[in-house]
C-alpha positions, 0 to 999 in steps of 0.5 A: 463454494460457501453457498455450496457448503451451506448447501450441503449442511441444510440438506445433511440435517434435513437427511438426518431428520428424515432418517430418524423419524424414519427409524422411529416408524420403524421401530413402531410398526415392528412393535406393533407387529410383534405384540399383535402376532401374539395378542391373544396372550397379551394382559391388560397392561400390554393390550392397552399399550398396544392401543397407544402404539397404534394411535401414535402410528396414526398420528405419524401417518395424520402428521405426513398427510398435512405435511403433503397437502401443506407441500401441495399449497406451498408450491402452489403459491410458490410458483405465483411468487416466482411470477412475480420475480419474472415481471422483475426480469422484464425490467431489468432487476434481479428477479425476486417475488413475494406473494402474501396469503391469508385463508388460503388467498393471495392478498398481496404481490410484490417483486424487486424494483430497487433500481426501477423505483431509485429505492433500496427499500423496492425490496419484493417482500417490502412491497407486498407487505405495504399492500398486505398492510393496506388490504387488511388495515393493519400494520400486524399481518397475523394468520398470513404466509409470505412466500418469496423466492429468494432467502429475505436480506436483513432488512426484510426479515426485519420488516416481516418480524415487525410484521408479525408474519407467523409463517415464511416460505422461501426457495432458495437460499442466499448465502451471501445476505440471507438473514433467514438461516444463512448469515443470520436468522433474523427470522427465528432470533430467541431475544425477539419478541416474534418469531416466524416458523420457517420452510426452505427449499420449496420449489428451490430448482425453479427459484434459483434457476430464474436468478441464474438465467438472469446473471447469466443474460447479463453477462453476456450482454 
């Protein structure tokens, strides 16, 4: 019931979002469409802002071009961490996966194996940021994306703020422990030195339906 709640509130802002942006073009394209209708009679003043209107129309539809080809990529690599979760599967731990990517190339994966490993610390994010880390030599993964299936738990929002991470990509949320926009949001707190932008929701059905194919193996076991 909480986790559909939460739901409903993420997906009612990201409505409302889209609504006005939608009503901002609007109001845009009939202002342009009015000022053109009757341009000959325009002056200086309004010709000039016309000009203005038809760059910020431009610059909207630029905006929603990156923002596709950004949604192209990000499921992409989404569906190589849900890879990872399944490998997660195959030995009998919940199934969560984390690629790393930087300039375009995954460089780290990682999927859970807290009861394989006896660590709480085989978390998917923590392993890929250890191979991320060892890759580029560096503790500090600046210019990287970490995809993960599942919303990161306290610890590893930690762990990917103490990594510097600029940007994060999750698919479904995890209203009982996520710490990136449910319980908490470790991920973008104001009195932290770094925080990371935050996409949610990204192949959110193939995500979930992996965790719940899981559970539901176990109990019928």
């Amino acid at each position: 019931m909480e986790r559909m709640q939460i739901e409903k509130q993420q997906n009612k802002k990201v409505q409302t979002d889209k609504m006005q942006i939608e009503l901002q073009e609007e109001d845009l394209d009939n202002e342009i469409s009015r000022l053109m209708d009757r341009y000959e009679e325009l002056g200086k003043s309004e010709r000039r802002r016309l000009s203005r209107l038809k760059r910020k129309k431009e610059a909207f539809e630029e905006k929603r071009r990156r923002e596709r080809e950004q949604q192209i990529i990000d499921c992409k690599f989404m569906k190589e961490a849900v890879k990872q979760a399944q490998k997660a599967v195959k030995l009998g731990e919940v199934p969560i996966g984390c690629v790393i990517v930087k300039d375009g190339k995954i460089i780290a994966r990682g999927y859970n194996r807290r009861n394989t490993d006896h660590s709480t610390l085989s978390h998917a994010e923590i392993k890929a940021i250890r191979k991320a880390s060892s890759i580029l030599h560096d503790w500090r993964l600046e210019g990287c994306t970490l995809y993960v299936t599942l919303e990161p738990c306290q610890m590893c929002a930690g762990a990917i703020v103490q990594a510097r991470i600029p940007r994060v990509v999750m698919g479904c949320m995890n209203p009982k422990a996520g710490c990136g926009g449910s319980v908490l949001n470790i991920l973008q707190m104001r009195e932290f030195n770094h925080q990371t932008e935050v996409k949610r929701g990204v192949l959110e059905k193939e995500c979930s339906e992996v965790l719940s194919e899981f559970f539901k193996s176990l109990r019928i076991h």
